[in-house]
mmCIF entry with sequence, helices, sheets and N, C-alpha, C, O atoms, coordinates in Angstrom:
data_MODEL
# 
_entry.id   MODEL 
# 
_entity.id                         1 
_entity.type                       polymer 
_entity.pdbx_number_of_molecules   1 
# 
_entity_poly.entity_id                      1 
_entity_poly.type                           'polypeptide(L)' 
_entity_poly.nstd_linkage                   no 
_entity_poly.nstd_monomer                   no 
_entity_poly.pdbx_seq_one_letter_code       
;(UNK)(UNK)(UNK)(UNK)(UNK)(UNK)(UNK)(UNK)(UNK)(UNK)(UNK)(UNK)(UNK)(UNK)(UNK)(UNK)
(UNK)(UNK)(UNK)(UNK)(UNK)(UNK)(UNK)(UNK)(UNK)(UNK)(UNK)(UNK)(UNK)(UNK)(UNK)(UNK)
(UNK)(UNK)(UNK)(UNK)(UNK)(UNK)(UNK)(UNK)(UNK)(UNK)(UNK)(UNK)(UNK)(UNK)(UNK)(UNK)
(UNK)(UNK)(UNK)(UNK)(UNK)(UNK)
;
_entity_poly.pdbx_seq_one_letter_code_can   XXXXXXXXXXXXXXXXXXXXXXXXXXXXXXXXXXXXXXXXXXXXXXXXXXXXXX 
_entity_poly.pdbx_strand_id                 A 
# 
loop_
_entity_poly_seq.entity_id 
_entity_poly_seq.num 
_entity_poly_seq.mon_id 
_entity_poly_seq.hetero 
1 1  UNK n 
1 2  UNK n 
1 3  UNK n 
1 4  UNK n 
1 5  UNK n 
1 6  UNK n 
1 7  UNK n 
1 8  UNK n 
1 9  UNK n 
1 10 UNK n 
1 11 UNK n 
1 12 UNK n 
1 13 UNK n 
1 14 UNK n 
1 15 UNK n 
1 16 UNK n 
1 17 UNK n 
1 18 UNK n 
1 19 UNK n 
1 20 UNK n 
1 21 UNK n 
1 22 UNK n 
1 23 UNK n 
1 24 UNK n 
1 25 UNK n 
1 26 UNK n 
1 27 UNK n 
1 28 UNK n 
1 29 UNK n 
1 30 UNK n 
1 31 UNK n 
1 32 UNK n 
1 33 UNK n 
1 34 UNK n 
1 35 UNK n 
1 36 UNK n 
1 37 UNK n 
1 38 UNK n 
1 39 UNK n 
1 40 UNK n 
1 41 UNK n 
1 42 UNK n 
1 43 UNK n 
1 44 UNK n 
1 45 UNK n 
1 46 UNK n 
1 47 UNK n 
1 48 UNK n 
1 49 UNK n 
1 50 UNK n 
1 51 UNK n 
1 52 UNK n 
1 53 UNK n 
1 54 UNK n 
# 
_struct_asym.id          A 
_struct_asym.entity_id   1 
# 
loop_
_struct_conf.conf_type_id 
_struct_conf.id 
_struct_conf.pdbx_PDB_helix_id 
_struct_conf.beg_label_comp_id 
_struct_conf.beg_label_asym_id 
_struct_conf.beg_label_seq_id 
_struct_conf.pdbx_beg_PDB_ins_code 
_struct_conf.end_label_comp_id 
_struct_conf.end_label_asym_id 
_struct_conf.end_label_seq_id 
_struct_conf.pdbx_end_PDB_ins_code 
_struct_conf.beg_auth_comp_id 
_struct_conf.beg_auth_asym_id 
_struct_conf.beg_auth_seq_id 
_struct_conf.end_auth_comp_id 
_struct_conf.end_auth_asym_id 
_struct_conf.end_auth_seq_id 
_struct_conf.pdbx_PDB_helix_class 
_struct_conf.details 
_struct_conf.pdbx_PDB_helix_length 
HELX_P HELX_P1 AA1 UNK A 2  ? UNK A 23 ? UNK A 2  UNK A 23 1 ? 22 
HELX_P HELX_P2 AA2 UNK A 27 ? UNK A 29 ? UNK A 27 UNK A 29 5 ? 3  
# 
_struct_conf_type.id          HELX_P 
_struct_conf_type.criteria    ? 
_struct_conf_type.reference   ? 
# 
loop_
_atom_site.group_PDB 
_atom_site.id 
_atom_site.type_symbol 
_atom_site.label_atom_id 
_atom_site.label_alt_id 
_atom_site.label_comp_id 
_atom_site.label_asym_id 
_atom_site.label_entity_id 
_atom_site.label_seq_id 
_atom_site.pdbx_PDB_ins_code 
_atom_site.Cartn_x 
_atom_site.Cartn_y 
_atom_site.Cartn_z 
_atom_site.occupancy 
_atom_site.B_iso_or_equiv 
_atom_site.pdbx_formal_charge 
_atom_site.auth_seq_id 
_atom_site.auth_comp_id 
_atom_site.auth_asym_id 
_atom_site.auth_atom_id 
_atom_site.pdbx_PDB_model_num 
ATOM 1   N N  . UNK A 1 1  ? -36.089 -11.752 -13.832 1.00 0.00 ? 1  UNK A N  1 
ATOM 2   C CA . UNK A 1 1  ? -35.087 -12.108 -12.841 1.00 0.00 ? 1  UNK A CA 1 
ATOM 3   C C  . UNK A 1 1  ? -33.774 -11.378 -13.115 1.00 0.00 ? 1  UNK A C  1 
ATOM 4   O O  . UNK A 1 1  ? -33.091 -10.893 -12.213 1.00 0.00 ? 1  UNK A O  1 
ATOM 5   N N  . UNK A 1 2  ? -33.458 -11.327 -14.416 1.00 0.00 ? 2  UNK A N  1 
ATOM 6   C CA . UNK A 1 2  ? -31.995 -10.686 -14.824 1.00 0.00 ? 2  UNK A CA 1 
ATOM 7   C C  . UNK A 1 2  ? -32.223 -9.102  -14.976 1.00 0.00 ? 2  UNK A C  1 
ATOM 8   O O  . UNK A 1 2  ? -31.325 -8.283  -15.168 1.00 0.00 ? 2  UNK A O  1 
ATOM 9   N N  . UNK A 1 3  ? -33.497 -8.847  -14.862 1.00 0.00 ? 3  UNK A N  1 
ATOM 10  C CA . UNK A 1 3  ? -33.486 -7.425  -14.673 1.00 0.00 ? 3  UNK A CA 1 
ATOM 11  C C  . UNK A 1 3  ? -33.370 -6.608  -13.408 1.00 0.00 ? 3  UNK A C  1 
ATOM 12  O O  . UNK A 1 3  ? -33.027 -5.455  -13.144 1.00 0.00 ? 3  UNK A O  1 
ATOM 13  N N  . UNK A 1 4  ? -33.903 -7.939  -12.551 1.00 0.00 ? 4  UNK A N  1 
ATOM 14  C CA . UNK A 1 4  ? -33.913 -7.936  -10.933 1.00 0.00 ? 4  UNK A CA 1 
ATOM 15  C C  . UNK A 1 4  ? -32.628 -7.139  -10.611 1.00 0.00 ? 4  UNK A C  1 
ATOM 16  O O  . UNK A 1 4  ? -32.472 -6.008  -10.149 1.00 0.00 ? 4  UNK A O  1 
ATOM 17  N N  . UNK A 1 5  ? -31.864 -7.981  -10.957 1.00 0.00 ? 5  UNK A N  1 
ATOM 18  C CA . UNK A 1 5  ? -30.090 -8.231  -10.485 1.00 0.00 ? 5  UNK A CA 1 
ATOM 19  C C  . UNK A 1 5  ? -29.417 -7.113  -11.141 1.00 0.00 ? 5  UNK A C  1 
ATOM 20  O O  . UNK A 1 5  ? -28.515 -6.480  -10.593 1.00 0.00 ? 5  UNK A O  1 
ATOM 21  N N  . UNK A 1 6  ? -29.939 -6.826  -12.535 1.00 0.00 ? 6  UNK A N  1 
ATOM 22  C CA . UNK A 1 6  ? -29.125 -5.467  -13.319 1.00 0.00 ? 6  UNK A CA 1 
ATOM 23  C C  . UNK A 1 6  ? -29.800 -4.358  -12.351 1.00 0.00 ? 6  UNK A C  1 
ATOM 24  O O  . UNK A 1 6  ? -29.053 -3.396  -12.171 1.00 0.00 ? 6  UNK A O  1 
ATOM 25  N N  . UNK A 1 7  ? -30.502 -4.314  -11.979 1.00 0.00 ? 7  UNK A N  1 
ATOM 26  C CA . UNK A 1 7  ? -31.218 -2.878  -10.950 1.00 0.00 ? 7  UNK A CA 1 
ATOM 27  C C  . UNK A 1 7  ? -30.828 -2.821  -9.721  1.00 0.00 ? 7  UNK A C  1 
ATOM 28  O O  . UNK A 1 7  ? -30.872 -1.682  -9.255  1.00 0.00 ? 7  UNK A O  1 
ATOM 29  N N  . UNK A 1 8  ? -30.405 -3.759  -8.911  1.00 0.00 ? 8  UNK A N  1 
ATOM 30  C CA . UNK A 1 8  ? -29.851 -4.380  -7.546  1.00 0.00 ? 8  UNK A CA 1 
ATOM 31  C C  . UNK A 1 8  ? -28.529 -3.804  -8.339  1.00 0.00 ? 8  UNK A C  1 
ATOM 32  O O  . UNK A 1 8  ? -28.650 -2.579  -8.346  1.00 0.00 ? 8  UNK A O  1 
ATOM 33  N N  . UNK A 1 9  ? -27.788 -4.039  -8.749  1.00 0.00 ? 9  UNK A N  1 
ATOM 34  C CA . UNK A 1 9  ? -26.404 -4.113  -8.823  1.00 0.00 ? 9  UNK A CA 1 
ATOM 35  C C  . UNK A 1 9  ? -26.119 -2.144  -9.394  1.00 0.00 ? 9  UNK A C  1 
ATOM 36  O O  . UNK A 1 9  ? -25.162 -1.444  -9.064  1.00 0.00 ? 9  UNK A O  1 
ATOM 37  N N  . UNK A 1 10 ? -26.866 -1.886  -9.956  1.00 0.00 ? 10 UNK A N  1 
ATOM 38  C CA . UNK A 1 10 ? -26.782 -0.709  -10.365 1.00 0.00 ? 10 UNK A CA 1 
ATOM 39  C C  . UNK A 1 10 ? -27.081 0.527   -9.200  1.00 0.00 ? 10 UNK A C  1 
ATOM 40  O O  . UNK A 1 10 ? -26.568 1.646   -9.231  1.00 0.00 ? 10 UNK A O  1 
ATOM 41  N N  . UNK A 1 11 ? -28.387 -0.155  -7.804  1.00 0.00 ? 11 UNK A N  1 
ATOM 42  C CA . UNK A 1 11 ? -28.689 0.634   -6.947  1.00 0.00 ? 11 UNK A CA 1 
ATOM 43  C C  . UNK A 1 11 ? -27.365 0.287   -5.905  1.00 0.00 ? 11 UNK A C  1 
ATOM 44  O O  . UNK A 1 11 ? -27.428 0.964   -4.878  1.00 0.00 ? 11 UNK A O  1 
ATOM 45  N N  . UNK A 1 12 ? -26.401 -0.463  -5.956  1.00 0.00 ? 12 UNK A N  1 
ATOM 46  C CA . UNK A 1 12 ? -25.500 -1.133  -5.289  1.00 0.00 ? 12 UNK A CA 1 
ATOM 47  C C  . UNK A 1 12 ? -24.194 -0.032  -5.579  1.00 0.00 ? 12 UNK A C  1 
ATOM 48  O O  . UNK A 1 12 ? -23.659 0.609   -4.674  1.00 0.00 ? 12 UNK A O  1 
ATOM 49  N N  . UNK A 1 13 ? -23.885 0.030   -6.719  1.00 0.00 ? 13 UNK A N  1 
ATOM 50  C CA . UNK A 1 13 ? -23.034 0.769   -7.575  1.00 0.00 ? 13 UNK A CA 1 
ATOM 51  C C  . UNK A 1 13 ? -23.260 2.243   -7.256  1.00 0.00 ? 13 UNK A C  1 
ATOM 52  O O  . UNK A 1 13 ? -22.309 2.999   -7.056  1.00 0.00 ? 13 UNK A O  1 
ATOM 53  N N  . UNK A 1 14 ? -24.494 2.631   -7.212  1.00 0.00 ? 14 UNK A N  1 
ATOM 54  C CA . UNK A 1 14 ? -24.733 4.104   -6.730  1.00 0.00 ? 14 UNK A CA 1 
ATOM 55  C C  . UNK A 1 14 ? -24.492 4.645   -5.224  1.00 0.00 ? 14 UNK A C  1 
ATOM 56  O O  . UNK A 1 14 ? -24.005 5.711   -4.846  1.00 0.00 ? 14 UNK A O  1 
ATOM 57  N N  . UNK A 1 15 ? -25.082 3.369   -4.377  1.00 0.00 ? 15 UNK A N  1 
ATOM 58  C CA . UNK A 1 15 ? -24.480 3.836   -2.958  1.00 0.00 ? 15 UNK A CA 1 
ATOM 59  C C  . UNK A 1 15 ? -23.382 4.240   -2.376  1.00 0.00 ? 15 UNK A C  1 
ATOM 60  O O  . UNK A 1 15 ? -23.239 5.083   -1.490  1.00 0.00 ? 15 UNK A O  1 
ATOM 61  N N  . UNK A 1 16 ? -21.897 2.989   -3.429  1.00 0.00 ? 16 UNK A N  1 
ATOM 62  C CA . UNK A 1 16 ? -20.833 2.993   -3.182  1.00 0.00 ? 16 UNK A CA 1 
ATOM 63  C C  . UNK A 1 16 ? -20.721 4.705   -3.814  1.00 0.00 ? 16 UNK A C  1 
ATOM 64  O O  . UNK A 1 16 ? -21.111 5.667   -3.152  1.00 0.00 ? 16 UNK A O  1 
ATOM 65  N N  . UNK A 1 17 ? -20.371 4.771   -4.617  1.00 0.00 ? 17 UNK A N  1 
ATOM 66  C CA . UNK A 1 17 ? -20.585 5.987   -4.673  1.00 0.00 ? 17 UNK A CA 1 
ATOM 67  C C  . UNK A 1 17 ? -21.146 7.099   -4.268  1.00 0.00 ? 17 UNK A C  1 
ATOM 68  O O  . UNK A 1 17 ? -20.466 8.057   -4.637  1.00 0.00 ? 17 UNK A O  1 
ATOM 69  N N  . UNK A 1 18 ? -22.164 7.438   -3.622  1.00 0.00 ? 18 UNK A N  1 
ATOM 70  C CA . UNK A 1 18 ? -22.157 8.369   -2.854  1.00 0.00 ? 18 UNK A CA 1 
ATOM 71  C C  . UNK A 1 18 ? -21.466 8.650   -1.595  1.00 0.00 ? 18 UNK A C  1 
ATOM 72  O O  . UNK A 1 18 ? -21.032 9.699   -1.121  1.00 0.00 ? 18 UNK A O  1 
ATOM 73  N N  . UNK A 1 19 ? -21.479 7.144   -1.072  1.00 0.00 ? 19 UNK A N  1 
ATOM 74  C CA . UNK A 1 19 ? -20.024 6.897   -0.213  1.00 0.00 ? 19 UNK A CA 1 
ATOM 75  C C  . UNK A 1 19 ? -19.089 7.410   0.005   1.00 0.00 ? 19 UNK A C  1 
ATOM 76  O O  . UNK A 1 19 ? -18.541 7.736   1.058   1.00 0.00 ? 19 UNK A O  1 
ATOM 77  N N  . UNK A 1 20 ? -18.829 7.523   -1.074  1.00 0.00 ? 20 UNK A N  1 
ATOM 78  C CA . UNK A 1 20 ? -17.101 7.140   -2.120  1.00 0.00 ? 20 UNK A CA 1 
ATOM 79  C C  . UNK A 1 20 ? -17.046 9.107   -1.751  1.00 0.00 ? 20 UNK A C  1 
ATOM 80  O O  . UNK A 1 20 ? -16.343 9.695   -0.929  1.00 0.00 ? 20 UNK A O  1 
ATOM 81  N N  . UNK A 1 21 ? -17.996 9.631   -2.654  1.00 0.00 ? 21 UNK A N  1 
ATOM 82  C CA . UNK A 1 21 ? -18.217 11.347  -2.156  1.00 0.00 ? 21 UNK A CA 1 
ATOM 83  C C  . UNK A 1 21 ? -17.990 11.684  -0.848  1.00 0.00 ? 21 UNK A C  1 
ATOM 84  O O  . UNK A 1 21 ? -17.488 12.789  -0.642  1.00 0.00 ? 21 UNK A O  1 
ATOM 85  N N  . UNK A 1 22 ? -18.250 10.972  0.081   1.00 0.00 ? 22 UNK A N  1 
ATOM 86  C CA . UNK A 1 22 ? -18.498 11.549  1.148   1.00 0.00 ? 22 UNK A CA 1 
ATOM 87  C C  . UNK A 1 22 ? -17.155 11.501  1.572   1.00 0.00 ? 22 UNK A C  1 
ATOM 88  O O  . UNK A 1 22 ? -16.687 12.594  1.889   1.00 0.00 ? 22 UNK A O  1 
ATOM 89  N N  . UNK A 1 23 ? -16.211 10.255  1.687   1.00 0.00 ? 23 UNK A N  1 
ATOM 90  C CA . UNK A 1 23 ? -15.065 10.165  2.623   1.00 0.00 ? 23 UNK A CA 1 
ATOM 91  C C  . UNK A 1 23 ? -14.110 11.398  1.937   1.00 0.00 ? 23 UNK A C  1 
ATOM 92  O O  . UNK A 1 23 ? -13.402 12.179  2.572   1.00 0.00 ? 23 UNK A O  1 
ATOM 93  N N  . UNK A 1 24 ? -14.327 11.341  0.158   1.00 0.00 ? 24 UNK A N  1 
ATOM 94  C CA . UNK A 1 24 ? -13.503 12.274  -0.341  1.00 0.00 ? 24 UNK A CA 1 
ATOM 95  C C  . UNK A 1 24 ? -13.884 13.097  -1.358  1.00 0.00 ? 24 UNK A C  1 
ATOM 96  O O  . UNK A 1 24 ? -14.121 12.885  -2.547  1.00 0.00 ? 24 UNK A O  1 
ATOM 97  N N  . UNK A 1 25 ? -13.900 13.995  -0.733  1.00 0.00 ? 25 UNK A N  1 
ATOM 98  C CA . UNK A 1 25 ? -14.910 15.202  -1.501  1.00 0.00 ? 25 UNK A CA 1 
ATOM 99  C C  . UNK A 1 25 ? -14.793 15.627  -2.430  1.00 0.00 ? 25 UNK A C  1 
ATOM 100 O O  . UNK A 1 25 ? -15.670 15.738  -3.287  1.00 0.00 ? 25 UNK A O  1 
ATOM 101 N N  . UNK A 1 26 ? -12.925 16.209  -2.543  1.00 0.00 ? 26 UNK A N  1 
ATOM 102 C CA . UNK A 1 26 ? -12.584 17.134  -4.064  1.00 0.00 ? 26 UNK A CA 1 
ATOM 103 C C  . UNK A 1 26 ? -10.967 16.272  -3.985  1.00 0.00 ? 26 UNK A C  1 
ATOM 104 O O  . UNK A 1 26 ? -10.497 15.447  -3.202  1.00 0.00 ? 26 UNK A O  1 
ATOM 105 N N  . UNK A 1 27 ? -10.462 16.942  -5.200  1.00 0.00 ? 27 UNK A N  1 
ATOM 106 C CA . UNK A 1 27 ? -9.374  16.594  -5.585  1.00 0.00 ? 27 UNK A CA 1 
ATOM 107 C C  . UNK A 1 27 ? -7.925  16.933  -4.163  1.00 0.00 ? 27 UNK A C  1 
ATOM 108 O O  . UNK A 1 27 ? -6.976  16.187  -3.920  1.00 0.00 ? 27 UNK A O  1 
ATOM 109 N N  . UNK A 1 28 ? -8.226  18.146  -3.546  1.00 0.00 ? 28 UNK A N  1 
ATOM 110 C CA . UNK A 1 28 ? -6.526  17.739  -2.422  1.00 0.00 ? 28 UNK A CA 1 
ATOM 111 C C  . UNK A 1 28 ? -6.777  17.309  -1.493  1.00 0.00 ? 28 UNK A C  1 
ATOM 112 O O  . UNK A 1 28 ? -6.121  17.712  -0.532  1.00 0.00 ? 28 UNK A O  1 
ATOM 113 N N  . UNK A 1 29 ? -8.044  16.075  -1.199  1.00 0.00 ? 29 UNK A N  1 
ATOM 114 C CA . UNK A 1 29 ? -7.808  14.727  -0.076  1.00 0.00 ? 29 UNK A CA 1 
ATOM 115 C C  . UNK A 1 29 ? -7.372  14.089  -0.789  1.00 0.00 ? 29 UNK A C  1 
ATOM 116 O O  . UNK A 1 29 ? -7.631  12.968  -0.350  1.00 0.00 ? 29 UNK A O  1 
ATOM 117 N N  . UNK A 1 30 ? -6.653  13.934  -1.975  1.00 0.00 ? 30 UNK A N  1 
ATOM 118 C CA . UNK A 1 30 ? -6.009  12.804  -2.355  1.00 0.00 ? 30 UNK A CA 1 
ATOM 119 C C  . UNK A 1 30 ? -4.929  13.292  -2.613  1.00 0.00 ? 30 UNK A C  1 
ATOM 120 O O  . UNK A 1 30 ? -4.433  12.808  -3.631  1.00 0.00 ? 30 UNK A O  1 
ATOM 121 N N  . UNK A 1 31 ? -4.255  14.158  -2.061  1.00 0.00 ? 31 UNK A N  1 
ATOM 122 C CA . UNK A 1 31 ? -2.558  14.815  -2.032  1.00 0.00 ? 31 UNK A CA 1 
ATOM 123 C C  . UNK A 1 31 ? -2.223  15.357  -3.083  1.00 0.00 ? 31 UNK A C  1 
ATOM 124 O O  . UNK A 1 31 ? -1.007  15.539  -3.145  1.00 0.00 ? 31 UNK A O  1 
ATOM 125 N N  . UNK A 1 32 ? -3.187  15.932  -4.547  1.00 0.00 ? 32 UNK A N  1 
ATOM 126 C CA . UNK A 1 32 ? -2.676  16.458  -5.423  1.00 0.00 ? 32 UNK A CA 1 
ATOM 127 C C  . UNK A 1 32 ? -1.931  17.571  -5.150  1.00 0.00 ? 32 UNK A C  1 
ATOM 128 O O  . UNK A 1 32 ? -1.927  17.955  -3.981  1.00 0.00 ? 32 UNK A O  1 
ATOM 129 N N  . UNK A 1 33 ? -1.220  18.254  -6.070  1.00 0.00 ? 33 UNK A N  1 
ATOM 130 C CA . UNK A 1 33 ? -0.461  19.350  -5.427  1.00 0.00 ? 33 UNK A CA 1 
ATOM 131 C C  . UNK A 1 33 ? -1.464  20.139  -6.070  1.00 0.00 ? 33 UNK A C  1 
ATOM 132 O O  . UNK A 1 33 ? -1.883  21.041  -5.344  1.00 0.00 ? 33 UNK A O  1 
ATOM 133 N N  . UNK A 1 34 ? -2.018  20.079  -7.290  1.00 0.00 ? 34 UNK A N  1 
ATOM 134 C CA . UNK A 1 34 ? -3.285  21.656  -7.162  1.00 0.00 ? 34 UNK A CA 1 
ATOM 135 C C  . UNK A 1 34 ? -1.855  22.489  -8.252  1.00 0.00 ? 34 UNK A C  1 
ATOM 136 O O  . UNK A 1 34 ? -0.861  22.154  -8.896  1.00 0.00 ? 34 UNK A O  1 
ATOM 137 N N  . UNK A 1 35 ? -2.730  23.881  -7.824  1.00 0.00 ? 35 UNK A N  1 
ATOM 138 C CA . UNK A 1 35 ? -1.612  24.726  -9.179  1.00 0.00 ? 35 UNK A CA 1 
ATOM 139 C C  . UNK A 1 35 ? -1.323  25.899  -8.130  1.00 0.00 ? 35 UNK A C  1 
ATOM 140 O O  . UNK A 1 35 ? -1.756  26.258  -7.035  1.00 0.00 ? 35 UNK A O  1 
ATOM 141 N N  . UNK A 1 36 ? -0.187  26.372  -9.219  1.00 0.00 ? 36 UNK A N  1 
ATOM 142 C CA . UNK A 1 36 ? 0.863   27.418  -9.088  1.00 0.00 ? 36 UNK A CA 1 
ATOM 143 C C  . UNK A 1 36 ? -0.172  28.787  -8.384  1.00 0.00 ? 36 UNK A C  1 
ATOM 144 O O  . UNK A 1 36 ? -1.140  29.145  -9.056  1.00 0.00 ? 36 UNK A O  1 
ATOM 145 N N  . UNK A 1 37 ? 0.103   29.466  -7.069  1.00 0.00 ? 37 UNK A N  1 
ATOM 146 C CA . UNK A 1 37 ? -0.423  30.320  -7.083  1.00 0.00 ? 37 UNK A CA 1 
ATOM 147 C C  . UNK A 1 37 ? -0.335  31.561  -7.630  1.00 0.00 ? 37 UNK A C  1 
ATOM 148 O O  . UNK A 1 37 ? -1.323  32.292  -7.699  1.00 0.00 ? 37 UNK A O  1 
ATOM 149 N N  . UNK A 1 38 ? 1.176   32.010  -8.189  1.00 0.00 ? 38 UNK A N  1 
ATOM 150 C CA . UNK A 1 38 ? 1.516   32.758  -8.873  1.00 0.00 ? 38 UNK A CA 1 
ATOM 151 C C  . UNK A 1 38 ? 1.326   32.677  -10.960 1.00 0.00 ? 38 UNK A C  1 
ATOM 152 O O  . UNK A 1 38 ? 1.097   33.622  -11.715 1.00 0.00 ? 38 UNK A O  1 
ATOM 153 N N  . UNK A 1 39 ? 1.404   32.122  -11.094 1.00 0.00 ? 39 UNK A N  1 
ATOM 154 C CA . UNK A 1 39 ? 1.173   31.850  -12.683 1.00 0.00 ? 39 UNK A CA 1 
ATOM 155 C C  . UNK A 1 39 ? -0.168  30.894  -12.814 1.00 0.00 ? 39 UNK A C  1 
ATOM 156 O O  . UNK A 1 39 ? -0.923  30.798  -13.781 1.00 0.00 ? 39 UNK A O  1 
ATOM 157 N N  . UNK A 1 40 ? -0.218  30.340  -11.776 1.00 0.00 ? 40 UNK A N  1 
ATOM 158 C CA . UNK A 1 40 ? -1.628  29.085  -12.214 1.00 0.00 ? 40 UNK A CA 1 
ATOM 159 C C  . UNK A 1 40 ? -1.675  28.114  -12.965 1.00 0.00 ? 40 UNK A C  1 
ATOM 160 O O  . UNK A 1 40 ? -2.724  27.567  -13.305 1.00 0.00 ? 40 UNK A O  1 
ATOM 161 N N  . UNK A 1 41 ? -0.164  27.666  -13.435 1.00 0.00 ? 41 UNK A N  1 
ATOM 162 C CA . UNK A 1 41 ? -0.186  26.561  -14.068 1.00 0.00 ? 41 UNK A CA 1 
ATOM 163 C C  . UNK A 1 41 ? -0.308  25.152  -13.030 1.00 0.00 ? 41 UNK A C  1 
ATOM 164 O O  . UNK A 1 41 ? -0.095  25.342  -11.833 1.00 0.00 ? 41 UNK A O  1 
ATOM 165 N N  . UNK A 1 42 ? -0.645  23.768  -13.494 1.00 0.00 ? 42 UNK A N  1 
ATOM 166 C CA . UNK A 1 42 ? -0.719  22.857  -12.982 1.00 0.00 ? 42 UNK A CA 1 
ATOM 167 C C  . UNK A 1 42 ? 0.590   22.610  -12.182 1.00 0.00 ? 42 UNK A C  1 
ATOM 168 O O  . UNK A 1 42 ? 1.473   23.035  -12.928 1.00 0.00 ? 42 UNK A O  1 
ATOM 169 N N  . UNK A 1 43 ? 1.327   22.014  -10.734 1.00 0.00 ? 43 UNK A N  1 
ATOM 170 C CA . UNK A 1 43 ? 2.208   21.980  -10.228 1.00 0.00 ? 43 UNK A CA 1 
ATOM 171 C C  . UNK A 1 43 ? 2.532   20.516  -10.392 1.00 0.00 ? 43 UNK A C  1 
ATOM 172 O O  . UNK A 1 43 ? 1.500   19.893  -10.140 1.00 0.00 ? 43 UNK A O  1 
ATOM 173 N N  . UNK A 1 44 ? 3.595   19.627  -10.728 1.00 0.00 ? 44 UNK A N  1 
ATOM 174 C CA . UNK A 1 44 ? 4.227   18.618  -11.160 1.00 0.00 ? 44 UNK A CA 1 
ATOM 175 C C  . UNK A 1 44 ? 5.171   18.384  -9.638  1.00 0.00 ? 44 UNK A C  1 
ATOM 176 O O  . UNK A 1 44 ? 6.178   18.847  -9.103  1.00 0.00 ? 44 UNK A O  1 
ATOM 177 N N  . UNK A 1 45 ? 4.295   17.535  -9.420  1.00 0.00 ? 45 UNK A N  1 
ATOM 178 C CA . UNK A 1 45 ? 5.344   17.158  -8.168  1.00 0.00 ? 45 UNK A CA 1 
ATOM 179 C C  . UNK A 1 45 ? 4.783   17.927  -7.078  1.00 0.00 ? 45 UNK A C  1 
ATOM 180 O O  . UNK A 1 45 ? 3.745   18.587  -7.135  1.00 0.00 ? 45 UNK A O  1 
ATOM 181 N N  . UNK A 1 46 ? 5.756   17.754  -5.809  1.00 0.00 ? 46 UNK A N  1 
ATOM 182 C CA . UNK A 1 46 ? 5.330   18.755  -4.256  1.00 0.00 ? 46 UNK A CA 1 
ATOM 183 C C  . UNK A 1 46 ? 6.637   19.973  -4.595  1.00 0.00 ? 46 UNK A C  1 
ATOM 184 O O  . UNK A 1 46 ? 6.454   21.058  -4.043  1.00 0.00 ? 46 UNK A O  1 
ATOM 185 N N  . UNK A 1 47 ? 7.533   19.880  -5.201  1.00 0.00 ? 47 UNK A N  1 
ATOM 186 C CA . UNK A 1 47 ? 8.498   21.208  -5.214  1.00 0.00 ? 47 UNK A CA 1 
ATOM 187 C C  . UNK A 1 47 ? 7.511   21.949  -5.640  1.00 0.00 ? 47 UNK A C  1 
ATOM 188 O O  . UNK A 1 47 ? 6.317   21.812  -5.906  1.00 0.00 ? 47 UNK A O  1 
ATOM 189 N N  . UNK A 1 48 ? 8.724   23.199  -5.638  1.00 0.00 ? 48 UNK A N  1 
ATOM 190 C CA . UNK A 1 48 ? 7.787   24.727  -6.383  1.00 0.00 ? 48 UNK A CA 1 
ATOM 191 C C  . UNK A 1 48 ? 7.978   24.613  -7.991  1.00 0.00 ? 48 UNK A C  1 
ATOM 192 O O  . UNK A 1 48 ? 8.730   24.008  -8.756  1.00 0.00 ? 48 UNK A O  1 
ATOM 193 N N  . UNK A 1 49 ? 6.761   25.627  -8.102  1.00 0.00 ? 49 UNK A N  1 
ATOM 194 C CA . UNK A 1 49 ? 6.959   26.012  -9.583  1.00 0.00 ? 49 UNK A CA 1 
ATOM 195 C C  . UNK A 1 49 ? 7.875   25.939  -10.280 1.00 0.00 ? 49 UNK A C  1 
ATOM 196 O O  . UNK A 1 49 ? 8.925   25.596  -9.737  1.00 0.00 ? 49 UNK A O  1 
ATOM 197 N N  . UNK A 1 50 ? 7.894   26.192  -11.611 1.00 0.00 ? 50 UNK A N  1 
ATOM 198 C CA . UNK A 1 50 ? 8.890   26.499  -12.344 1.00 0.00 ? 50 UNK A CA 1 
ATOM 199 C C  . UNK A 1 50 ? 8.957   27.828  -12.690 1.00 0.00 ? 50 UNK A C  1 
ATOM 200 O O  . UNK A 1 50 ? 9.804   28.426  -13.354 1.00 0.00 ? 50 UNK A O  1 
ATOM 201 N N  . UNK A 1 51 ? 8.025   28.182  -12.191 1.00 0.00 ? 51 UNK A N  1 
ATOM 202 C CA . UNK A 1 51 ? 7.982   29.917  -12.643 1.00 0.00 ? 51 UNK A CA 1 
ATOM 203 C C  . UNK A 1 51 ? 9.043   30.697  -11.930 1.00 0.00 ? 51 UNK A C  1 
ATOM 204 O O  . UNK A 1 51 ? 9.794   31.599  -12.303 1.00 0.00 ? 51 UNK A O  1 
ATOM 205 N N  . UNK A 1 52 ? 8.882   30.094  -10.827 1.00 0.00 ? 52 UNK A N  1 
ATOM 206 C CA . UNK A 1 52 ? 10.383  30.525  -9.620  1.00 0.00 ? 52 UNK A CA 1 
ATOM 207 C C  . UNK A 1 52 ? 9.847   31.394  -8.536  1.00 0.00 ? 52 UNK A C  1 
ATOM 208 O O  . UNK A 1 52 ? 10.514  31.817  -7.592  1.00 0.00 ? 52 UNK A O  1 
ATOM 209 N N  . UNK A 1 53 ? 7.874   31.752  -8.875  1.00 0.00 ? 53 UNK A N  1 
ATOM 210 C CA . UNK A 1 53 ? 7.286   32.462  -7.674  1.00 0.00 ? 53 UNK A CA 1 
ATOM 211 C C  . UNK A 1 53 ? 6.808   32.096  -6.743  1.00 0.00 ? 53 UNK A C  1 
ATOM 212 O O  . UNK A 1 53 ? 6.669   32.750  -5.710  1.00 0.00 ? 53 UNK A O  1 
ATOM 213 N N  . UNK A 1 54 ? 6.419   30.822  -6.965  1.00 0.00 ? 54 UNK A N  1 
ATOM 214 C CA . UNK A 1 54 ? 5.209   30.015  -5.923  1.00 0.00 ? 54 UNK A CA 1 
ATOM 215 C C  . UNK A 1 54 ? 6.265   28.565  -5.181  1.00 0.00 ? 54 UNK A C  1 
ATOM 216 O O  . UNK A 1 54 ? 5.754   27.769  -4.393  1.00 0.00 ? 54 UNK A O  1 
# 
């Protein structure tokens, strides 16, 4: 019976998740700013770089 429910809850857990993939695919649907196109470092915030190119 308790194995029932650990396999139910685990095939439960997987759906949401594929779900979960679908509405949001990669990292900039969730508004990251992503990196510098000029140097390629990680971007901190929505301003520009610090490099002073991007």
């Amino acid at each position: 019976m308790i194995v029932k429910v650990v396999v139910l809850f685990l095939v439960g857990m997987a759906v949401l998740a594929m779900f979960g993939r679908l509405r949001l695919p990669g990292p900039l649907s969730k508004g990251k700013p992503g990196k510098c196109r000029a140097c390629g470092r990680p971007k901190i915030g929505r301003g520009p770089c610090s490099c002073g190119k991007g």
